[in-house]
PDB file of N, H, CA, C and O in Angstrom:
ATOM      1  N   UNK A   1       8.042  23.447  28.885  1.00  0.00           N
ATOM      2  CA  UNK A   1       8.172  23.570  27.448  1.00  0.00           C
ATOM      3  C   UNK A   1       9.329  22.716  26.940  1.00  0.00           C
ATOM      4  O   UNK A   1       9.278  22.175  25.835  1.00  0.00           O
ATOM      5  N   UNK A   2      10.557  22.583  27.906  1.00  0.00           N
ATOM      6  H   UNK A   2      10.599  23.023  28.803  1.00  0.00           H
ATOM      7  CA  UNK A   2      11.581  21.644  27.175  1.00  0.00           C
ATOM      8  C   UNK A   2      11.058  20.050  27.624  1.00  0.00           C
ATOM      9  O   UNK A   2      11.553  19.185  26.901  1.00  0.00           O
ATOM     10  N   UNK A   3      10.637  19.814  28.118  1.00  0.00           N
ATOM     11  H   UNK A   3      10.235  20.516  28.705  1.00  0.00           H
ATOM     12  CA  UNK A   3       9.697  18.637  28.357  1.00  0.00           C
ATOM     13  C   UNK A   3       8.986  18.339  26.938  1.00  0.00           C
ATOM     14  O   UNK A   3       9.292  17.215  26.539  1.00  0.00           O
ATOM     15  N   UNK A   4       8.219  18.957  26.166  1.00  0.00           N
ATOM     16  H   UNK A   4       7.971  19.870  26.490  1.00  0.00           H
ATOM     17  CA  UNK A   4       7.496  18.882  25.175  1.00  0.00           C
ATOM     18  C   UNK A   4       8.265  18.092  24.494  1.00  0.00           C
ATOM     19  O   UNK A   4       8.150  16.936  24.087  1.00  0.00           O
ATOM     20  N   UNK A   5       9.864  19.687  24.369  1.00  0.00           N
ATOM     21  H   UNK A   5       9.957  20.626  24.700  1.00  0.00           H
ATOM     22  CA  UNK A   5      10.384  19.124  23.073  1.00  0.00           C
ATOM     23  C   UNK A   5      11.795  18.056  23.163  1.00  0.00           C
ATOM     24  O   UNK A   5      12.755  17.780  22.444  1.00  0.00           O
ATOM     25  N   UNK A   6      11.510  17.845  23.884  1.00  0.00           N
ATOM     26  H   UNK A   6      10.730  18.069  24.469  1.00  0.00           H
ATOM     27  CA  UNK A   6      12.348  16.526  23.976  1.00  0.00           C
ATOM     28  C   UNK A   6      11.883  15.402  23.887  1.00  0.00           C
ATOM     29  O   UNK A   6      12.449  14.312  23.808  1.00  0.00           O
ATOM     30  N   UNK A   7      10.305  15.810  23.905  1.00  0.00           N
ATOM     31  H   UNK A   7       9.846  16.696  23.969  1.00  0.00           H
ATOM     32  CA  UNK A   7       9.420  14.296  23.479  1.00  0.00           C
ATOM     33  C   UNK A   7       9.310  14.386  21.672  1.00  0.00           C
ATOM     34  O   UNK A   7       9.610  13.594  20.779  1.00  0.00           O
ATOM     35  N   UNK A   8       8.711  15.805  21.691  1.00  0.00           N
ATOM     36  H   UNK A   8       8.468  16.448  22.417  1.00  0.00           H
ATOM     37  CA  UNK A   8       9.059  15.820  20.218  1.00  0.00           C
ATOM     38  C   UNK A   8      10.242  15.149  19.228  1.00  0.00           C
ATOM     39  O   UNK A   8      10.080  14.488  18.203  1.00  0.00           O
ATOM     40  N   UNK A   9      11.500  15.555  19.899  1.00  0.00           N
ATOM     41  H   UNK A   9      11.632  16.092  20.732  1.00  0.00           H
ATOM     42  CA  UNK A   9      12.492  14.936  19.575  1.00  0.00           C
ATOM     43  C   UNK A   9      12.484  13.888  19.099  1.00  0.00           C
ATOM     44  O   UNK A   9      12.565  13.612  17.902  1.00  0.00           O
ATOM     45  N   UNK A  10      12.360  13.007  20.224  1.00  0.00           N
ATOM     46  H   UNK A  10      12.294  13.232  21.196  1.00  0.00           H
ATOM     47  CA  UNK A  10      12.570  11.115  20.707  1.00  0.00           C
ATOM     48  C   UNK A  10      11.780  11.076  19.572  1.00  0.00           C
ATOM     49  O   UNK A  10      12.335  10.608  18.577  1.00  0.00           O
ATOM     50  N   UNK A  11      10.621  11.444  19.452  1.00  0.00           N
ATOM     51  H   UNK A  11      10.170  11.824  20.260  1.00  0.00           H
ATOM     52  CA  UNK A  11       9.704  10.860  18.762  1.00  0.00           C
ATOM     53  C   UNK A  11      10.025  10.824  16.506  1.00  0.00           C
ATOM     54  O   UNK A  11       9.759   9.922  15.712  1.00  0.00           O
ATOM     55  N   UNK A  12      10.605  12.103  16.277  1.00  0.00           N
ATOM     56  H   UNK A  12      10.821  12.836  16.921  1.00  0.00           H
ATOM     57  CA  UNK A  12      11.000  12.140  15.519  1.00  0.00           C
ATOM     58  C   UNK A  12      12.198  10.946  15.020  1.00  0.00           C
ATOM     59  O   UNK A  12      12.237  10.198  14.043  1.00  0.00           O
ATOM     60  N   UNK A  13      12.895  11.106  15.885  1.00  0.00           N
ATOM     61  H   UNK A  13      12.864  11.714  16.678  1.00  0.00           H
ATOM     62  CA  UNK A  13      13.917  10.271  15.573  1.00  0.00           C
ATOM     63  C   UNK A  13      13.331   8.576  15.392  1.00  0.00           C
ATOM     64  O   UNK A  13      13.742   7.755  14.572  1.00  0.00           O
ATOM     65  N   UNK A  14      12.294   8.389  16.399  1.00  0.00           N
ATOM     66  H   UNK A  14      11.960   9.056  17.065  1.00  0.00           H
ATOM     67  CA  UNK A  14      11.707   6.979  16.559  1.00  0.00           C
ATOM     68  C   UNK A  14      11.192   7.000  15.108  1.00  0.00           C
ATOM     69  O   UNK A  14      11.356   5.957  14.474  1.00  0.00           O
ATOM     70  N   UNK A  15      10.850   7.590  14.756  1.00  0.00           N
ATOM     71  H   UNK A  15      10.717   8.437  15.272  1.00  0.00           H
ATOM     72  CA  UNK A  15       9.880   8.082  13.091  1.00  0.00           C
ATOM     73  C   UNK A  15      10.918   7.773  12.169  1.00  0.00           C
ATOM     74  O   UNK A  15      10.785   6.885  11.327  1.00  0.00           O
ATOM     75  N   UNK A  16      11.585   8.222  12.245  1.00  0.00           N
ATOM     76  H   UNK A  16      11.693   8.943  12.929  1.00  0.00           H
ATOM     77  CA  UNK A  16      13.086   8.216  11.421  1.00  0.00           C
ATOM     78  C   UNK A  16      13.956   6.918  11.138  1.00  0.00           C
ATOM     79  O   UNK A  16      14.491   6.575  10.084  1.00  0.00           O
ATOM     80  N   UNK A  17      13.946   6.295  12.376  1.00  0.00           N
ATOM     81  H   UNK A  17      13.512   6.574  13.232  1.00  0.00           H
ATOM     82  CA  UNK A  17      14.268   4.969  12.665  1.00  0.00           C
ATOM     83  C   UNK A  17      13.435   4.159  12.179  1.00  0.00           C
ATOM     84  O   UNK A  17      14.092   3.225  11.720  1.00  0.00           O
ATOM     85  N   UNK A  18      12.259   3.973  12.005  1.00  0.00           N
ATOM     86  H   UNK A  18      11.725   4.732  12.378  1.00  0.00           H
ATOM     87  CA  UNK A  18      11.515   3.172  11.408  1.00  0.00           C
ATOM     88  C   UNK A  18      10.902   3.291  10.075  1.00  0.00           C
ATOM     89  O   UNK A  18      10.190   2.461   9.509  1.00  0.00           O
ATOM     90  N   UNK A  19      11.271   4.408   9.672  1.00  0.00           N
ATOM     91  H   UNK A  19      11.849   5.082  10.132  1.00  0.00           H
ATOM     92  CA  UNK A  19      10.858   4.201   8.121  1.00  0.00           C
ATOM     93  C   UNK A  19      12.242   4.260   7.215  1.00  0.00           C
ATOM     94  O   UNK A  19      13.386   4.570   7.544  1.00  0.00           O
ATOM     95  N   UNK A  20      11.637   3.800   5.817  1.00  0.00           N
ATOM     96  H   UNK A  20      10.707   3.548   5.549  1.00  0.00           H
ATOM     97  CA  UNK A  20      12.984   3.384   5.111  1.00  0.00           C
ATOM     98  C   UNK A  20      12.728   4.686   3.629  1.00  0.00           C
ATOM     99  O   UNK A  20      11.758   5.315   3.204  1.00  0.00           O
ATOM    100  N   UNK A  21      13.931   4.598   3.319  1.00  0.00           N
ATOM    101  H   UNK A  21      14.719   4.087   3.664  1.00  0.00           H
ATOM    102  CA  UNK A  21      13.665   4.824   2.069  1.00  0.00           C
ATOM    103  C   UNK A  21      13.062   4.765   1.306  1.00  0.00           C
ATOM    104  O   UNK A  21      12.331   5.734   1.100  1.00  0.00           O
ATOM    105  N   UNK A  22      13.002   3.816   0.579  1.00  0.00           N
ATOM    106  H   UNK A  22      13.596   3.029   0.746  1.00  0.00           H
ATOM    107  CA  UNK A  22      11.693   2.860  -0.205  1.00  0.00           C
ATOM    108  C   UNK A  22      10.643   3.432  -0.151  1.00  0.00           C
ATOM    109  O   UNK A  22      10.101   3.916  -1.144  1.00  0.00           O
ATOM    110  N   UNK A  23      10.014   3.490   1.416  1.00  0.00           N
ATOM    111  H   UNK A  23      10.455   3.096   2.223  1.00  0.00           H
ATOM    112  CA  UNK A  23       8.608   3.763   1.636  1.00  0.00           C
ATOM    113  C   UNK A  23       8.846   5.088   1.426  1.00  0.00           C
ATOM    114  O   UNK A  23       7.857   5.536   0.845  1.00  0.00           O
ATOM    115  N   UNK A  24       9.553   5.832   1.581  1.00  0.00           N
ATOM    116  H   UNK A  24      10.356   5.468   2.053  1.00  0.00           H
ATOM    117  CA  UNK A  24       9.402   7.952   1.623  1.00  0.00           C
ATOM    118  C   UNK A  24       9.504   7.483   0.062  1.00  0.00           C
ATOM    119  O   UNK A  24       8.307   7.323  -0.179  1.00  0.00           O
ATOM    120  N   UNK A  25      10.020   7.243  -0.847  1.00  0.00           N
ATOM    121  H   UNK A  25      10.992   7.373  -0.651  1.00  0.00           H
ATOM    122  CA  UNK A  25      10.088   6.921  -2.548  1.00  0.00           C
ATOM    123  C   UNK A  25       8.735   6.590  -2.837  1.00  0.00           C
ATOM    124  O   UNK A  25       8.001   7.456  -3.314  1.00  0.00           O
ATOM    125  N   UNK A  26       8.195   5.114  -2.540  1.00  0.00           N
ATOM    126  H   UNK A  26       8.791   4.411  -2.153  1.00  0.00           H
ATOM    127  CA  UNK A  26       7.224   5.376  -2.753  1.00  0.00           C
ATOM    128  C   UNK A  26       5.979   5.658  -2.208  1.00  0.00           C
ATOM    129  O   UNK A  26       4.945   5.071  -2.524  1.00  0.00           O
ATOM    130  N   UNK A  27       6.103   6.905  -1.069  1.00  0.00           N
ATOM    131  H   UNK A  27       6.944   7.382  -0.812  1.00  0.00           H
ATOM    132  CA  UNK A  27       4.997   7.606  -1.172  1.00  0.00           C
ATOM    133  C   UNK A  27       4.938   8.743  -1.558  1.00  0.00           C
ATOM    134  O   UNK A  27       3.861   9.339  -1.526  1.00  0.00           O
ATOM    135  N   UNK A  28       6.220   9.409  -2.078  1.00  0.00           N
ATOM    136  H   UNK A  28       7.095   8.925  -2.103  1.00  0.00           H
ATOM    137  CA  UNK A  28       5.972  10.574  -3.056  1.00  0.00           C
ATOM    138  C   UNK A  28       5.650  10.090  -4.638  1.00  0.00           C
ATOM    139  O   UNK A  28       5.423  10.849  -5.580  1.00  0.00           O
ATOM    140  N   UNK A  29       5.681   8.994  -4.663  1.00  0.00           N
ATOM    141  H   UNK A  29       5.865   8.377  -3.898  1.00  0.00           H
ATOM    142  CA  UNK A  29       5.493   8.504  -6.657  1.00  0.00           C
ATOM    143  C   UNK A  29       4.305   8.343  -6.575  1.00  0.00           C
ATOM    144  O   UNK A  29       3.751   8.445  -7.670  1.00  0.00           O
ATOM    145  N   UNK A  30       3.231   7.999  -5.217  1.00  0.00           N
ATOM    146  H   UNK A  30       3.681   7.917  -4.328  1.00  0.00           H
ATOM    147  CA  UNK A  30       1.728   7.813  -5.044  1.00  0.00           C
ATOM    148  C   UNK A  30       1.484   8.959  -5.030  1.00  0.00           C
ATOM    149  O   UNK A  30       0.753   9.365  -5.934  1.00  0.00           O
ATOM    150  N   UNK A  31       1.855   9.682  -4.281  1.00  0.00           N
ATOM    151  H   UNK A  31       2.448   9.352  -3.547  1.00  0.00           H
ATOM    152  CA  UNK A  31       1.119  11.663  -4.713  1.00  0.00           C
ATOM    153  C   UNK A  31       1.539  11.917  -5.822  1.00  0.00           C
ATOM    154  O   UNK A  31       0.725  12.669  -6.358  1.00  0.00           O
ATOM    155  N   UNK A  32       2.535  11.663  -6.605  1.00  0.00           N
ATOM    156  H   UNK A  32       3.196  11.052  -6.170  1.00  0.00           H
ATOM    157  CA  UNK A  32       2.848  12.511  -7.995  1.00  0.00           C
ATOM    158  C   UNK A  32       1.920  11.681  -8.955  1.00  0.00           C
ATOM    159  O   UNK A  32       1.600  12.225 -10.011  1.00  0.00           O
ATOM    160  N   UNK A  33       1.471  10.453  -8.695  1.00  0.00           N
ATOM    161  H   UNK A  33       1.732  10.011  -7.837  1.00  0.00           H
ATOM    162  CA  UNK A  33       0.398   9.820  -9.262  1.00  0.00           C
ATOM    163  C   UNK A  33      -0.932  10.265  -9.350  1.00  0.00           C
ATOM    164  O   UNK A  33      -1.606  10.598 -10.325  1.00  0.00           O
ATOM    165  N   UNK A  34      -1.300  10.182  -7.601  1.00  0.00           N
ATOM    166  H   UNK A  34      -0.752   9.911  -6.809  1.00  0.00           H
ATOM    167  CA  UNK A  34      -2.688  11.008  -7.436  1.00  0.00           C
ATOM    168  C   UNK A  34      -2.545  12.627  -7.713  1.00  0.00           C
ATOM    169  O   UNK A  34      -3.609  13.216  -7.523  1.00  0.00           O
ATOM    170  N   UNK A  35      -1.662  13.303  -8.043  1.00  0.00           N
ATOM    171  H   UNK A  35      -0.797  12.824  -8.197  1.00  0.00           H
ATOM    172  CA  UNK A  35      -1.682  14.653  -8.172  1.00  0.00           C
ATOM    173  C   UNK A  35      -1.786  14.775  -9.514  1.00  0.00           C
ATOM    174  O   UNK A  35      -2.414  15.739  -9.953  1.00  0.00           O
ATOM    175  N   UNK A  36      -1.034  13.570 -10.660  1.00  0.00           N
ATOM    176  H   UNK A  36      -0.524  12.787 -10.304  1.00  0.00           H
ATOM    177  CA  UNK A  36      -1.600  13.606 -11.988  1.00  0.00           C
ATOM    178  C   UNK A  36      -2.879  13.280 -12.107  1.00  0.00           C
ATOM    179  O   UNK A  36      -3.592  14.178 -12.557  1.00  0.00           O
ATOM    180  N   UNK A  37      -3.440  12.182 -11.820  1.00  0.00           N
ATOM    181  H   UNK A  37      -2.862  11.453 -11.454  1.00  0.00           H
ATOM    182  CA  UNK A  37      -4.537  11.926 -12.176  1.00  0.00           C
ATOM    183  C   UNK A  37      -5.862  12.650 -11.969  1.00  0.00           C
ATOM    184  O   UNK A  37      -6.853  12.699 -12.698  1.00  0.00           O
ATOM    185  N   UNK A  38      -5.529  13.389 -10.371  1.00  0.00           N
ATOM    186  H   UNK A  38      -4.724  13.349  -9.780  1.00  0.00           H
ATOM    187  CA  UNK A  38      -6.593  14.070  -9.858  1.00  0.00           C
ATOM    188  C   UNK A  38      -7.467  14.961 -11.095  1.00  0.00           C
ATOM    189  O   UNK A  38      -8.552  14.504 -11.453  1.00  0.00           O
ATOM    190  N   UNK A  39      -6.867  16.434 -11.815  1.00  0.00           N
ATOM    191  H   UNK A  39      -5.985  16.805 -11.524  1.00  0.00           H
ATOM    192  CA  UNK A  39      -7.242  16.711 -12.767  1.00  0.00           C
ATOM    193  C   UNK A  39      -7.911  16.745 -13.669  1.00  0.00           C
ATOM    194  O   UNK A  39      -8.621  17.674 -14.054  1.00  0.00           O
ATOM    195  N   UNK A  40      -7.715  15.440 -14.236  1.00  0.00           N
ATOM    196  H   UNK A  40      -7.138  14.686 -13.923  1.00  0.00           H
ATOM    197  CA  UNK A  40      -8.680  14.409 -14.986  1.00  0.00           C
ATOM    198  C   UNK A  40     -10.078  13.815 -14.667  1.00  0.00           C
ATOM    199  O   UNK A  40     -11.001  13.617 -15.457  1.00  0.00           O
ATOM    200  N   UNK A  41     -10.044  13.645 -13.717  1.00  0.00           N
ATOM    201  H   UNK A  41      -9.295  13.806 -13.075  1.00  0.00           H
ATOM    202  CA  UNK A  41     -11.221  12.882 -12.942  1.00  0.00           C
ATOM    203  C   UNK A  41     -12.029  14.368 -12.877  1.00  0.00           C
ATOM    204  O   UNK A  41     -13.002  14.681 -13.564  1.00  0.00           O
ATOM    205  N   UNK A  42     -11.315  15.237 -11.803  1.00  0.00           N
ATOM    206  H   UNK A  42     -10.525  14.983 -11.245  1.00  0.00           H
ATOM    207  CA  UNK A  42     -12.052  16.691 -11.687  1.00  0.00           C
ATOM    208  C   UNK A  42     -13.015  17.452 -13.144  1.00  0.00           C
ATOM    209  O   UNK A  42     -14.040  18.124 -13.260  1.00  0.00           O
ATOM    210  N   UNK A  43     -11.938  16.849 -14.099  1.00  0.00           N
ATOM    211  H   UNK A  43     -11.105  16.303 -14.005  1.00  0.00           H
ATOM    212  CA  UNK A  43     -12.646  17.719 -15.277  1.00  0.00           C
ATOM    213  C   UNK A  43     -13.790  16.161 -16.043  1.00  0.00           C
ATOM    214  O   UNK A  43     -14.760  16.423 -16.755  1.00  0.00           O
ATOM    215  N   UNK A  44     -13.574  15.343 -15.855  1.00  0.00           N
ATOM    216  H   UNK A  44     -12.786  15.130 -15.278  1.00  0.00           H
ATOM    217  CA  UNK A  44     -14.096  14.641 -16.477  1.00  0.00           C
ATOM    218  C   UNK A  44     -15.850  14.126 -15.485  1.00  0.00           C
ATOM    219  O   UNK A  44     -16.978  13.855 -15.897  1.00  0.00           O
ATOM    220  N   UNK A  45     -15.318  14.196 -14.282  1.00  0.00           N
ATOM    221  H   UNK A  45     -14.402  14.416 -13.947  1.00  0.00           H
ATOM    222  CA  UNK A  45     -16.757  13.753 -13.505  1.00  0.00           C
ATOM    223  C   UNK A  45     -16.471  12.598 -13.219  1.00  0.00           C
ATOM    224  O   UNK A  45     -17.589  12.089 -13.138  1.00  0.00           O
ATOM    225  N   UNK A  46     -15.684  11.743 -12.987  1.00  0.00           N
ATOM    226  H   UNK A  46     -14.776  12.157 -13.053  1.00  0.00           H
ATOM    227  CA  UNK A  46     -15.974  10.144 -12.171  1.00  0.00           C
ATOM    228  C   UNK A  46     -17.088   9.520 -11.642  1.00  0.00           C
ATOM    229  O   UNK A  46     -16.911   9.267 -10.451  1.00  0.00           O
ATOM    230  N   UNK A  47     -18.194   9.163 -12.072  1.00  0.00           N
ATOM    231  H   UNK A  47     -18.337   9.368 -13.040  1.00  0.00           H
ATOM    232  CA  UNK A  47     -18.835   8.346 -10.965  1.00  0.00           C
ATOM    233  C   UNK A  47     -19.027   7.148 -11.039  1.00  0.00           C
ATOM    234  O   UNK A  47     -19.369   6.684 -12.127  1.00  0.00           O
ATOM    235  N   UNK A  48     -18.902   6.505 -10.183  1.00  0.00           N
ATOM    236  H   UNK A  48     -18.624   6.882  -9.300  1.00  0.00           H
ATOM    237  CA  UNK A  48     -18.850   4.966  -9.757  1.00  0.00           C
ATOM    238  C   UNK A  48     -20.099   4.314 -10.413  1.00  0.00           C
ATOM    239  O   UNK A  48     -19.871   3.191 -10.863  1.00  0.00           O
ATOM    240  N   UNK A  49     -21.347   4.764 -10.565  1.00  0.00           N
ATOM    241  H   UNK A  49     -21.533   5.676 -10.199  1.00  0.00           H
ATOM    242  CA  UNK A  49     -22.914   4.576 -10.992  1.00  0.00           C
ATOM    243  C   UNK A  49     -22.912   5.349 -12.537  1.00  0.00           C
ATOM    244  O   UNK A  49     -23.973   5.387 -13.159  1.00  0.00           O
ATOM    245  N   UNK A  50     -21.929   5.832 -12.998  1.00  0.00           N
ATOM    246  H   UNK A  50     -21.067   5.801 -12.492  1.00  0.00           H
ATOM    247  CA  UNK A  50     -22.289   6.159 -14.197  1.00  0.00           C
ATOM    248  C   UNK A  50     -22.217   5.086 -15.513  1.00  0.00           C
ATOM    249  O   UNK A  50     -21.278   4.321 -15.728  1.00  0.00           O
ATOM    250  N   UNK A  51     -23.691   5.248 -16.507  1.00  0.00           N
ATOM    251  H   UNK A  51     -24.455   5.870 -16.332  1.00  0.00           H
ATOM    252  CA  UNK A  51     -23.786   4.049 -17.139  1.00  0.00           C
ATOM    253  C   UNK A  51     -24.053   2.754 -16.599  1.00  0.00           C
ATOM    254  O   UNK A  51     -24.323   1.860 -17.402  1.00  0.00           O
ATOM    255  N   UNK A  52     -24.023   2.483 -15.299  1.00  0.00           N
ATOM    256  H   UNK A  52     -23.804   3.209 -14.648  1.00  0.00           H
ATOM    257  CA  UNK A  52     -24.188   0.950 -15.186  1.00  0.00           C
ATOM    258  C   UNK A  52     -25.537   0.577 -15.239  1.00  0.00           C
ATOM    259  O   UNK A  52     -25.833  -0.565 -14.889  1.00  0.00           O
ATOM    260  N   UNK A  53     -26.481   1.423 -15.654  1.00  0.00           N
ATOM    261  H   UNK A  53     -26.240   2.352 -15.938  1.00  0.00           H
ATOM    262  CA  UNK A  53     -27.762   1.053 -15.786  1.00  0.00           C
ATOM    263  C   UNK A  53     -28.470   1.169 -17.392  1.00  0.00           C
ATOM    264  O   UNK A  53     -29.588   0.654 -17.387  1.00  0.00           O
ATOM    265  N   UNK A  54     -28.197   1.550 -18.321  1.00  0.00           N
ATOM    266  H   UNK A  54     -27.289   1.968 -18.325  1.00  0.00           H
ATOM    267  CA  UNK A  54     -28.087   1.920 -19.534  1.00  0.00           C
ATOM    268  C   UNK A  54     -29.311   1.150 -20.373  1.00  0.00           C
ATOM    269  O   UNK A  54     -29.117   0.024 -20.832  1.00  0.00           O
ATOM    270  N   UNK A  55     -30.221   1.646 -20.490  1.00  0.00           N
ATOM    271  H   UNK A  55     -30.378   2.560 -20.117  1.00  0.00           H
ATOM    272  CA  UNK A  55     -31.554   0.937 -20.756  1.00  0.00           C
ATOM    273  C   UNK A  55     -32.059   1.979 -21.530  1.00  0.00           C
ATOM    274  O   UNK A  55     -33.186   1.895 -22.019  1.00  0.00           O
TER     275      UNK A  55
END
């Protein structure tokens, strides 16, 4: 079991080490984006084929 978590560890930290700021910034401004928009779409119906045939 301490085998596990000492891989766990390393690994975190390797995680840690390689990402920046920036990117944790903006990937919470992309969910607070998709978490606004979601809503909208839900109540409105989105579809990709809607209207494009209109005859």
């Amino acid at each position: 079991m301490a085998d596990a978590l000492d891989v766990a560890r390393q690994e975190i930290a390797r995680y840690q080490r390689l990402t920046d700021r920036r990117l944790l910034v903006a990937i919470v401004v992309l969910g607070a984006l998709v978490g606004g928009i979601w809503p909208v779409a839900q109540d409105r119906g989105v579809h990709p084929d809607q209207g494009l045939y209109a005859v």
